[in-house]
C-alpha positions, -999 to 999 in steps of 0.1 A, spaced: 258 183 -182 241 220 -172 243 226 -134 204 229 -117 199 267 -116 166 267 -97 146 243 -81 129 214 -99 92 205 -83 77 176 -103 45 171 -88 29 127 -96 -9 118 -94 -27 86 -88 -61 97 -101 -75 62 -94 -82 43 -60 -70 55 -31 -64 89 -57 -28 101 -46 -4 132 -47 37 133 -44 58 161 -45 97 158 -55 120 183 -53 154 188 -71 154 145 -70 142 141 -34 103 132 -24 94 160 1 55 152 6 31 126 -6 -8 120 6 -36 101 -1 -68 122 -9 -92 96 15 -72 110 47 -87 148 38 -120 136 22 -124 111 51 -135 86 27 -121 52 22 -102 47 -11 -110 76 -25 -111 81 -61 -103 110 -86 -80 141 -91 -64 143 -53 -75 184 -52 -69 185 -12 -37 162 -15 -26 185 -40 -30 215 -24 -12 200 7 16 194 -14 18 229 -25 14 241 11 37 220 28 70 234 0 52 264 -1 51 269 -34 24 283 -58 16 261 -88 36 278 -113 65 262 -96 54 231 -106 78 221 -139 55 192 -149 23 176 -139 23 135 -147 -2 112 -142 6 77 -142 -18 64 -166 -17 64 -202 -53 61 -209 -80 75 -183 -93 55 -153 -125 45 -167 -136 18 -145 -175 4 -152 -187 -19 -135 -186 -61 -139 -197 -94 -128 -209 -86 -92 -196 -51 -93 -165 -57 -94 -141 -34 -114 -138 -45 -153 -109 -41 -170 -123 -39 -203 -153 -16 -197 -144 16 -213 -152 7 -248 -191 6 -234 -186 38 -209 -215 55 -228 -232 29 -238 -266 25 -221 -268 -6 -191 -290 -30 -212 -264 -29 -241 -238 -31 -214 -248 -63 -202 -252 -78 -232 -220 -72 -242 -205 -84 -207 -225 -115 -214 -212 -124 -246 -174 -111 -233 -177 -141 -210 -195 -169 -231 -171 -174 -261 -139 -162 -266 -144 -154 -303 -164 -126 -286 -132 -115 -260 -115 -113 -290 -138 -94 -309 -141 -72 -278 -103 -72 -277 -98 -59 -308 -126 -26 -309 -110 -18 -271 -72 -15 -293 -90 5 -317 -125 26 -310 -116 26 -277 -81 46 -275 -94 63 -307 -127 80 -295 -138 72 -256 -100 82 -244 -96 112 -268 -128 124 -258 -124 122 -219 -90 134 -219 -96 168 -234 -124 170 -210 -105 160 -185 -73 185 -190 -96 214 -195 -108 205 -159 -76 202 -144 -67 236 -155 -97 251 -147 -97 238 -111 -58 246 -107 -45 269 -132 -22 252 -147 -8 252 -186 -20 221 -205 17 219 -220 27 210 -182 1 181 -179 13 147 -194 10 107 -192 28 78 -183 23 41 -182 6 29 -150 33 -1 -145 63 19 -153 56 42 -123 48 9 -104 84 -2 -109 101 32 -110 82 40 -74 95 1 -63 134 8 -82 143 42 -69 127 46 -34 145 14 -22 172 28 4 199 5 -8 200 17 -43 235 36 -40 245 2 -38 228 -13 -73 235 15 -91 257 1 -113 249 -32 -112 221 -46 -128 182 -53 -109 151 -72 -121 121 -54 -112 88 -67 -113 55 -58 -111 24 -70 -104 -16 -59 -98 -49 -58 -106 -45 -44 -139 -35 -12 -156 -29 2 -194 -36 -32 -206 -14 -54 -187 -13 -69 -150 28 -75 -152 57 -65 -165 98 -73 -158 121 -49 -163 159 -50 -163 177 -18 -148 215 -7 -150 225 27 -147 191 44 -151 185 21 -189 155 0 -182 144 -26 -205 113 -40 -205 118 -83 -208 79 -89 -205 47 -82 -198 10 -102 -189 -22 -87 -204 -49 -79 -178 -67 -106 -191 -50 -127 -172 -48 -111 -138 -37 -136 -108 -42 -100 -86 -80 -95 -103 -87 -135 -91 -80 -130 -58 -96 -95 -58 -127 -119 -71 -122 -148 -48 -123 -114 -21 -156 -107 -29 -171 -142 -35 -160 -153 3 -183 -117 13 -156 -96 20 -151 -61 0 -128 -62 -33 -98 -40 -37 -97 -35 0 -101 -70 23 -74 -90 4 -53 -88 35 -84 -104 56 -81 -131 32 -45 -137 32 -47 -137 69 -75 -165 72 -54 -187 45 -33 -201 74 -62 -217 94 -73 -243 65 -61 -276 61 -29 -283 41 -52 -308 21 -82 -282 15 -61 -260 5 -42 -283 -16 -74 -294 -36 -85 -256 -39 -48 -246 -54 -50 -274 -79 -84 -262 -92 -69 -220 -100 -37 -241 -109 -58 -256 -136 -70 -221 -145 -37 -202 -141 0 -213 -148 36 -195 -154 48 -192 -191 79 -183 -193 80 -147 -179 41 -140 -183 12 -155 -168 -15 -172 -189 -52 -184 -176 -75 -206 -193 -104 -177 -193 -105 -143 -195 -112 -121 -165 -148 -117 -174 -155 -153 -164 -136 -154 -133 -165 -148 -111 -188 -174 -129 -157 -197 -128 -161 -194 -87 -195 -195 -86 -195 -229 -103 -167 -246 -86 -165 -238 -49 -207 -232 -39 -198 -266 -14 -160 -255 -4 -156 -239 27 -140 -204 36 -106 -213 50 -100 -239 21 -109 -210 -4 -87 -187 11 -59 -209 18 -67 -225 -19 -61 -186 -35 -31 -180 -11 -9 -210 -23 -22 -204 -58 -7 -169 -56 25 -179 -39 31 -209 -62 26 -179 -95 51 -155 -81 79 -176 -69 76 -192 -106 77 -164 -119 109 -144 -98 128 -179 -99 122 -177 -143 132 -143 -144 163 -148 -127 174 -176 -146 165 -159 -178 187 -128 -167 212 -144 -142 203 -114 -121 193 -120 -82 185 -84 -73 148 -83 -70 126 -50 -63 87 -52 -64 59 -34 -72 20 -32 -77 -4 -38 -53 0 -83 -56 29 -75 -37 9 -60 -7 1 -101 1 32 -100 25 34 -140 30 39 -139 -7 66 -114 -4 81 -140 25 84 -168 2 99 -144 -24 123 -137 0 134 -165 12 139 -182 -25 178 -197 -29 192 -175 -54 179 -142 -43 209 -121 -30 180 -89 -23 145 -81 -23 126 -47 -20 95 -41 -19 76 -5 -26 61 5 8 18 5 3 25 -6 -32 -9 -4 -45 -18 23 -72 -11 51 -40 23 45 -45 23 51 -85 21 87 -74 57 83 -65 68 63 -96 52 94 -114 71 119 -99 104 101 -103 96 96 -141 91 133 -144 121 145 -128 144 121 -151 126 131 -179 131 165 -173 166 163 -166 172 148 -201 151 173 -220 172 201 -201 204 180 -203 213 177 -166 223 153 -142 199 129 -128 201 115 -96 171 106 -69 175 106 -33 155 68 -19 130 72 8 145 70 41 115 71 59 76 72 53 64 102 73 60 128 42 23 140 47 12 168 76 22 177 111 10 199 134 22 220 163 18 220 199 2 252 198 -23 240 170 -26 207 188 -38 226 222 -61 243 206 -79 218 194 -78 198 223 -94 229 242 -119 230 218 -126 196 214 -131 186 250 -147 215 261 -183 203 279 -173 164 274 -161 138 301 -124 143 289 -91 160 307 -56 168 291 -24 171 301 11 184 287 37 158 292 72 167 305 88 135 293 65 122 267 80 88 258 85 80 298 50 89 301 32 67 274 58 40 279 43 41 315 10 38 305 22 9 280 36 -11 304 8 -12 332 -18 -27 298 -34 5 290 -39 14 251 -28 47 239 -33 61 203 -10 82 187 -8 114 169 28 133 164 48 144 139 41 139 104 16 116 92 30 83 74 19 79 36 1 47 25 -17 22 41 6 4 69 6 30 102 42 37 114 40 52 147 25 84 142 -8 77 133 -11 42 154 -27 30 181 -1 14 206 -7 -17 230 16 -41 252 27 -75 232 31 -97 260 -5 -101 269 -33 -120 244 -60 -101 258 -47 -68 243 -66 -80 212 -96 -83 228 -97 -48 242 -85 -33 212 -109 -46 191 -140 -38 214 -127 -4 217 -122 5 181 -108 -20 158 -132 -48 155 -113 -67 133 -122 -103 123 -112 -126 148 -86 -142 130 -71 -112 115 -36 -107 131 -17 -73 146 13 -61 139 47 -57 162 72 -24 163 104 -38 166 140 -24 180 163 -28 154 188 -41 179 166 -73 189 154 -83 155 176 -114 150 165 -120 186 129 -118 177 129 -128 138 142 -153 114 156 -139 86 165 -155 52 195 -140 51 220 -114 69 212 -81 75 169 -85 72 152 -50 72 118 -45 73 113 -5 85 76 -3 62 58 -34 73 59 -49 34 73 -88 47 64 -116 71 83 -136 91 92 -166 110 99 -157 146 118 -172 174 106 -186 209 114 -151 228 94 -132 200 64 -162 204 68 -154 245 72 -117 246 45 -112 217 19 -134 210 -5 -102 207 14 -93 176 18 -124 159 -3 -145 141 -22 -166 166 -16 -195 142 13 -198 126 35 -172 142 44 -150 116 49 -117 121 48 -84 97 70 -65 114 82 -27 112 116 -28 124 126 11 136 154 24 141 158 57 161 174 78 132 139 71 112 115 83 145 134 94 175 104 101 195 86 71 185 118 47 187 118 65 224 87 54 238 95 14 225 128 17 240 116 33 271 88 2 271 120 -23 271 134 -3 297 106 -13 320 96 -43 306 125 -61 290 107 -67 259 117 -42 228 86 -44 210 47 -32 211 19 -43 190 14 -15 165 -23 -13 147 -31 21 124 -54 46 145 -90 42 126 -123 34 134 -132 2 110 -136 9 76 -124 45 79 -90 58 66 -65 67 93 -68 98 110 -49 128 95 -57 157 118 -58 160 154 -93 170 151 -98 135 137 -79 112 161 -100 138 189 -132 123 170 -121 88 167 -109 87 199 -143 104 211 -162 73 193 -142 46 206 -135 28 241 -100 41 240 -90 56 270 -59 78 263 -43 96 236 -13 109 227 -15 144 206 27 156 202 34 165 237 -4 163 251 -22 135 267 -61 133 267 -79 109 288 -117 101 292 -109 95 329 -102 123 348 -70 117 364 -41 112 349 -23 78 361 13 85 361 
């Protein structure tokens, strides 16, 4: 194998939602951003030109650095449009097509499938042939127009196979499954014509074992039953998976046997009665008289029930009981919980923010290995040890926008002397602090640096938080930080050795975690989706909990992303200045600053 005699920069885009950039470096990921935290709007779409040029700015590189450009779909993102806008998997055979002929089409897709099929057949063949052809030379000549760089270096990959290289080689454990063989799966919405595959992995050889068309998409249901209950598709799943636990066991019962008549587990796909198309009709007609909680609950166990059957096939068709995951299903953390806790697993991993924002990643990792075997070197990837890969900023930036920002409004500042004293301080007497230090986290779960902060240990945090900025729906659950020393006395876990560090599992917890945290638990059944920190991930951040146990004996804090509803977390101290302007928040942390809307500072 040739020695590396200059440094590789692959550089991976997610061009659809929640449009992504990641930068790797000679192996390791050294930045990665979403688009909506620079735009400022929420699962934003399209080539990632600002996340890009962060990338580029953070190694400080030009783009001629870059070796090779991947995008992690095969065929465009050429969403259009289906039943009750939702997004339609087989729409790009009619992207030019006029509305009127568009609905027709749609209509007859859904009536009979001898007209799917038909459908079917001219998407495998006009489709790739002409609409794709057409809209990727377009689209190249863009690309290189609005960057400058070489058509040669821009290329393709499949949209599931950066799902599960993103989920296989960020996992921090996978030193120790090198050389031992791992089941990944994946699972979403939909992507380059399938909703699922299963890989086997040993030694960098991946085998694909199966795969589901996107026809029959357990992730596009729920995305459906999302937007039939009034909440927004692609983004609210979570709001639905957290209202699942209030219904009845027998409503939700009745509900799961009515999808399980729709869906069921073959082998290692899974089939549906209908095609997509109908899903929403299918709804419509069979749950106008059911209530919310039972849908939700209903969709939730459905979902569950698919998955385990699935994993649990998979490893008795391979006999292997590593299990990574990936796609954005696997955001449903409950789901992830029973996955788990399944006899016969020996590991699970799941990609942090898994959804398409993490395909970036996946992208980037495919690049680099197939760059080292077209240049015949060694291939090895460092795993992510941490989350915090988009910008910082420095005190002196930091002041100056404070100065700025407050100037002729009711606000004061303050440079701390001992920061995590300070805010611990504040912490423990109930006050809510927002955060802003260090790097900003990448996807969609805050870690620290971008979060607003709270005490546990008193139920009427949620309240106040949600009055000041969240309003969240009141039976939508927050999240605890947890000391890595005190999760077994805080947690149950399914096995020995439980990490959590990027929020991707629930969990039982125990009586102390039920007494010292109610506000970060779910109010009704007590799970909790933990981040469990250690200090070597955040020093300062792991400072300030410790510091809080210090005063307070309890080693956790409730832990919510700093946002206003329905915007994307705050990148920039400017933004968290604005948000924080907006809200009924009272301080905030900027690195080493404090700003308050009251004019003393409360030591």
């Amino acid at each position: 194998m040739a020695k590396l005699e200059k440094d590789i920069y692959i550089l991976g885009i997610n061009e659809s939602h929640t449009a992504t950039a990641a930068l790797l470096k000679n192996g390791s990921i050294i930045c990665c951003a979403s688009e909506e935290r620079f735009t400022r709007k929420k699962g934003q779409w399209g080539y990632p030109k600002f996340a890009v040029h962060y990338c580029l700015q953070e190694a400080n590189i030009t783009i001629d650095a870059i070796s090779a450009f991947y995008f992690e779909f095969k065929n465009p993102v050429t969403y259009v449009p289906g039943e009750k806008n939702q997004p339609n998997p087989y729409g790009g055979i009619i992207q030019a097509v006029s509305p009127h002929i568009k609905r027709i089409l749609l209509f007859l897709v859904g009536l009979s499938p001898v007209f799917f099929t038909l459908y079917s057949f001219l998407l495998k063949t006009l489709y790739p042939a002409i609409a794709v052809a057409t809209f990727e030379r377009s689209y190249r000549k863009y690309i290189t127009r609005t960057i400058g760089l070489p058509l040669t270096k821009i290329k393709r990959m499949d949209h599931h196979l950066a799902h599960a290289m993103s989920a296989y080689y960020a996992n921090p454990a996978a030193h120790k499954l090198k050389n031992k063989p791992v089941l990944v799966i994946t699972n979403d919405g939909y992507g380059d014509d399938v909703c699922s595959r299963i890989y086997t992995v040993k030694n960098n050889s991946w085998i694909e074992i199966a795969s589901t068309p996107n026809h029959h998409s357990i992730g596009l249901l729920y995305q459906y039953v999302t937007e039939y209950l009034g909440m927004k598709p692609n983004e609210h799943e979570y709001k639905v998976m957290g209202l699942a636990p209030y219904a009845s066991s027998e409503s939700a019962t009745e509900v799961k046997k009515l999808f399980r008549k729709l869906f069921w587990v073959d082998g290692l796909s899974v089939k549906s009665a209908i095609p997509t198309l109908g899903y929403y009709s299918f709804l419509e007609k069979n749950l106008s008289k059911v209530r919310f909680d039972a849908i939700a609950g209903g969709i939730q166990a459905c979902t569950e029930e698919l998955l385990v059957e699935l994993v649990r096939n998979s490893i008795e068709r391979t006999n292997i009981h590593s299990i990574v995951l990936g796609g954005g299903v696997f955001m449903n953390v409950k789901a992830n919980k029973v996955i788990n806790e399944l006899p016969g697993v020996d590991s699970v991993f799941v990609m942090p923010s898994c959804g398409d924002e993490s395909t970036a990643i996946g992208a980037a990792y495919y690049g680099y290995k197939k760059y080292c075997e077209g240049h015949r070197l060694k291939f090895e990837l460092k795993p992510l040890s941490h989350l915090y890969l988009g910008p910082a900023f420095d005190d002196t930036s930091i002041k100056k926008s404070i100065v700025s920002y407050v100037r002729n409004k009711p606000m004061s500042f303050y440079k701390m002397k001992y920061p995590a004293k300070e805010v611990a301080q504040l912490l423990s007497k109930g006050h809510v602090v927002a955060r802003l230090a260090g790097r900003m986290e990448f996807g969609a779960r805050a870690l620290g640096n971008r979060s607003i902060l709270a005490n546990p240990s008193n139920p009427s945090v949620i309240r106040t938080i949600n009055k000041q900025i969240k309003i969240r729906d009141f039976w939508m659950p927050f999240a605890p930080v947890i000391l890595k020393k005190l999760v077994n006395d805080y947690l149950i876990f399914p096995r020995q050795n439980g990490e959590s560090p990027f929020m991707m599992f629930a969990f039982n917890t125990t009586n102390r975690a039920q007494k010292d945290m109610p506000a970060a638990i779910h109010p009704f059944d007590d799970t909790a989706r933990p981040q469990i920190l250690s200090r070597q991930q955040n020093p300062d951040y792991y400072d300030i909990v410790a510091e809080f146990e210090r005063i307070t004996g309890i080693g956790a804090l409730l832990n919510t992303s700093f946002n206003l509803h329905g915007e994307p977390i705050v990148l920039s101290p400017l933004d968290a200045l604005q948000t924080f302007h907006k809200s009924g928040l009272q301080y905030l942390q900027l690195g080493q600053y404090i700003v308050m809307k009251n004019k003393s500072y409360e030591k």
